[in-house]
C-alpha positions in Angstrom: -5.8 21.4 -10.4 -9.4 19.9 -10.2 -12.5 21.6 -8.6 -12.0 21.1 -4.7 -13.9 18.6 -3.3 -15.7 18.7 0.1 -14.4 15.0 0.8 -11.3 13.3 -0.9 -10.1 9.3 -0.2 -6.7 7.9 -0.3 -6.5 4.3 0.1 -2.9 2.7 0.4 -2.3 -0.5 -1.6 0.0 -2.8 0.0 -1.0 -4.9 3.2 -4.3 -2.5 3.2 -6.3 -3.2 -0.1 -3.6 -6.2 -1.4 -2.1 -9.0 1.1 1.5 -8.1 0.6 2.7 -10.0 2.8 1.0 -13.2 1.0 2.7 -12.2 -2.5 6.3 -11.9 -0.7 5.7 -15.7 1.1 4.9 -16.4 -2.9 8.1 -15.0 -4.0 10.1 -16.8 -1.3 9.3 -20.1 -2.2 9.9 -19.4 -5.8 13.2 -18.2 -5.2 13.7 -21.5 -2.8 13.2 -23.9 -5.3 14.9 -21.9 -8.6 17.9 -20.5 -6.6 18.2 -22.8 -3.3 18.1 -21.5 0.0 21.7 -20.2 0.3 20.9 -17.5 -2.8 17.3 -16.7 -2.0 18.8 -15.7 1.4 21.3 -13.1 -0.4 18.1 -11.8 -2.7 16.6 -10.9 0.6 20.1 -9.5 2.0 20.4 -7.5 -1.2 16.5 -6.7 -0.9 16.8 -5.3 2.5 20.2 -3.5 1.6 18.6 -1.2 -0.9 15.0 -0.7 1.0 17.8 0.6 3.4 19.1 3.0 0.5 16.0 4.1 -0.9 13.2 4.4 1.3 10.7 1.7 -0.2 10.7 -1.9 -1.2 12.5 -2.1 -4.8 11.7 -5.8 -5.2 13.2 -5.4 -9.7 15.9 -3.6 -8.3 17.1 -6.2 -6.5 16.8 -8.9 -8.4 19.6 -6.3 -11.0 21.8 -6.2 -8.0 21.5 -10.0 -7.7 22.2 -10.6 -10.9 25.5 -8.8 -11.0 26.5 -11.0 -8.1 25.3 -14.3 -10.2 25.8 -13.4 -13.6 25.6 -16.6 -15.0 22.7 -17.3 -12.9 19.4 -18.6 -15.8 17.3 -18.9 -12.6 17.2 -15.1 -12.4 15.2 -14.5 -15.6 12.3 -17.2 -14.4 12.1 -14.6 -10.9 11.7 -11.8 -13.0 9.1 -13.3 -14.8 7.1 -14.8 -11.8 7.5 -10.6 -10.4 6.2 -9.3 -13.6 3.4 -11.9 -14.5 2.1 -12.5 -11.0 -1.8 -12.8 -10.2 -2.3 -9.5 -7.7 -6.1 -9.6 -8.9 -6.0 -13.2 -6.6 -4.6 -11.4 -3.6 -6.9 -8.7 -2.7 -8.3 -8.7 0.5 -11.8 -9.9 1.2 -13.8 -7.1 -0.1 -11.6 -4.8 -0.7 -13.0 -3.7 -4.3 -16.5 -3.4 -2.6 -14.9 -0.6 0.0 -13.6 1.1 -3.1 -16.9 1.2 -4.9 -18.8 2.5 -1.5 -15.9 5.2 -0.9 -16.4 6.2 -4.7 -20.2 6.6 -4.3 -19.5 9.3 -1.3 -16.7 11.0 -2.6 -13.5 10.8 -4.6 -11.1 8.2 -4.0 -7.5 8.3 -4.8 -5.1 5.3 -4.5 -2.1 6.7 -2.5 0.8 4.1 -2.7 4.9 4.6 -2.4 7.3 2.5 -4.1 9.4 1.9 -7.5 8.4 3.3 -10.9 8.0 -0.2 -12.4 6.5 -3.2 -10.1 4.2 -0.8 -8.0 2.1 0.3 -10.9 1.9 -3.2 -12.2 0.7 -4.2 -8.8 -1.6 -1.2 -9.2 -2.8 -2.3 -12.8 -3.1 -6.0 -12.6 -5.1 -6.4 -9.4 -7.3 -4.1 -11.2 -7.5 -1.7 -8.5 -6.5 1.6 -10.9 -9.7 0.2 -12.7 -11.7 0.4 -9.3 -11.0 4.2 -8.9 -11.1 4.9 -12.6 -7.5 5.7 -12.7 -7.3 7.9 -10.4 -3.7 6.4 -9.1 -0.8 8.5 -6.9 2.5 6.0 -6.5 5.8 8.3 -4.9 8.8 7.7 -3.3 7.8 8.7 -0.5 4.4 9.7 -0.1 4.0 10.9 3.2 6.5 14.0 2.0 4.3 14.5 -1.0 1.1 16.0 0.7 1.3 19.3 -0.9 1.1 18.1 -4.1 -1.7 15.8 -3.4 -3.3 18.6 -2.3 -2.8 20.4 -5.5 -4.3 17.1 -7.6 -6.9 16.4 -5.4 -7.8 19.6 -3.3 -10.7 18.9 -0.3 -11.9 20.0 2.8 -10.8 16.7 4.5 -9.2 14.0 3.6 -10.0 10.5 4.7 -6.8 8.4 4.8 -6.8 4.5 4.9 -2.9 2.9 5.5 -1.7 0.0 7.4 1.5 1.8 9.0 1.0 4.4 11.5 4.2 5.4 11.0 2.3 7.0 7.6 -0.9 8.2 9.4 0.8 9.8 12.2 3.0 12.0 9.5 -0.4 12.4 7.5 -2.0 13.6 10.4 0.9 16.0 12.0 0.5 17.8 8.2 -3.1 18.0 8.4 -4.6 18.1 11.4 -7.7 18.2 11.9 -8.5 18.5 8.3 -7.9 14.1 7.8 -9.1 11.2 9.4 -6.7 8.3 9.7 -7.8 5.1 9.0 -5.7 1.6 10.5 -7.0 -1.5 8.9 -5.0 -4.2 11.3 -3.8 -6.1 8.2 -0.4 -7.1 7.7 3.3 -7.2 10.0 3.3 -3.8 9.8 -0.1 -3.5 11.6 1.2 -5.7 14.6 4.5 -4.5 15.1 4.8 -3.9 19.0 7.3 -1.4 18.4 4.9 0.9 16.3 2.3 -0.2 18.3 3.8 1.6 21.0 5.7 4.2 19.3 2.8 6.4 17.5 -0.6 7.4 18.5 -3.6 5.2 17.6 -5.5 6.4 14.3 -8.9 8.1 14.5 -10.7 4.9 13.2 -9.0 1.4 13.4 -10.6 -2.0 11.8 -9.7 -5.2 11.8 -10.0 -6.0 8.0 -10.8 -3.8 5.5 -13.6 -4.9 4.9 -15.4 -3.9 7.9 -15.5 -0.5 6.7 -18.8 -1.6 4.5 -20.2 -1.3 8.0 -19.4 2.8 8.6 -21.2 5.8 6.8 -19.8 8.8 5.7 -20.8 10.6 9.1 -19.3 8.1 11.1 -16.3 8.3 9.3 -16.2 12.4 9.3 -16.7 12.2 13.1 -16.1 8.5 14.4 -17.9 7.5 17.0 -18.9 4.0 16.2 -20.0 1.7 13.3 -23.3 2.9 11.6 -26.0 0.1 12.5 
């Protein structure tokens, strides 16, 4: 267990530091012109399927299932290599690195991600955000149901969470209380789904990009009010 700290940050990768959404548009029309449109529709049929089974987007795991259906399918091994050898670094949001570096100068900062135990991390690695909080990198299955034990890794006084689903904050902040504040950076088709939208609370702080959070100090955060001039 580390020393408790009066202020801890966990930032969320996908759609919130990293345009997800641009990398799966990427992986679409890689699969359109190595598979056609008829098999890159069954990737995503097989994609969905096991998000379905486990929880979190397995884009590897997928891409096994498809190749038992298309075993003799030589188009599979040039997806795998576009998954694995992908530029993330290129698809960081405006910014993103600088919010890092300003959340590190208040306090410690913790990426706080879900997903599988093989792309995520890679994601993590080559976009070189692990780097930009000097490794200090949390990826679960489900992370929202893992608070306790980010609480023994990275014990605080309040937590300051930063997600694009408020699905996540509003479980983050049932757990918690009074003891985080929720950040929504508006990124991403999770961020403008009506039926979220509607369905939870809005966070304690909400931004359009995360990059406008270079415009809030650590007061303003602790106790939002507004922007800090």
């Amino acid at each position: 267990m580390s020393a408790k700290s009066a202020v801890v940050f966990l930032v969320d990768v996908d759609n919130t530091l990293l345009d997800n959404d641009r990398i799966t548009a990427d992986l679409k029309g890689h699969l359109e012109r190595e598979v056609g449109h008829e098999r890159e529709e069954r990737y995503w049929a097989i994609f969905e399927e096991l998000r379905a089974e486990l929880g979190y987007a397995d884009y590897l795991g997928a891409l096994q299932r498809y190749r038992v259906e298309y075993p003799r399918d030589p188009h599979v091994l040039t997806v795998s290599t576009f998954l694995v050898d992908y530029p993330f670094a290129n698809r960081l949001y405006p910014r993103a690195l600088d919010v890092l570096a300003r959340f590190r100068a208040w306090a410690p900062t913790v990426i706080l991600s879900d997903g599988d135990a093989v792309f995520q991390p890679r994601k993590v690695k080559i976009s070189g955000l692990g780097d930009a909080v000097d490794g200090h990198v949390l990826i679960y299955i489900h992370k929202e149901r893992e608070l306790a034990d980010v609480e023994c890794r990275y014990p605080a006084d309040h937590y300051v969470v930063v997600d694009d689903k408020l699905r996540i904050l509003t479980a983050i902040k049932q757990a918690w209380g009074p003891r985080v504040t929720t950040v929504f950076p508006r990124q991403g088709h999770y961020a403008h789904d009506p039926t979220a939208l509607a369905t939870y609370p809005p966070a304690t702080v909400s931004v359009e990009r995360i990059g406008d959070l270079l415009e809030w100090d650590l007061p303003g955060l602790l106790a939002p009010a507004a922007p800090a001039s």
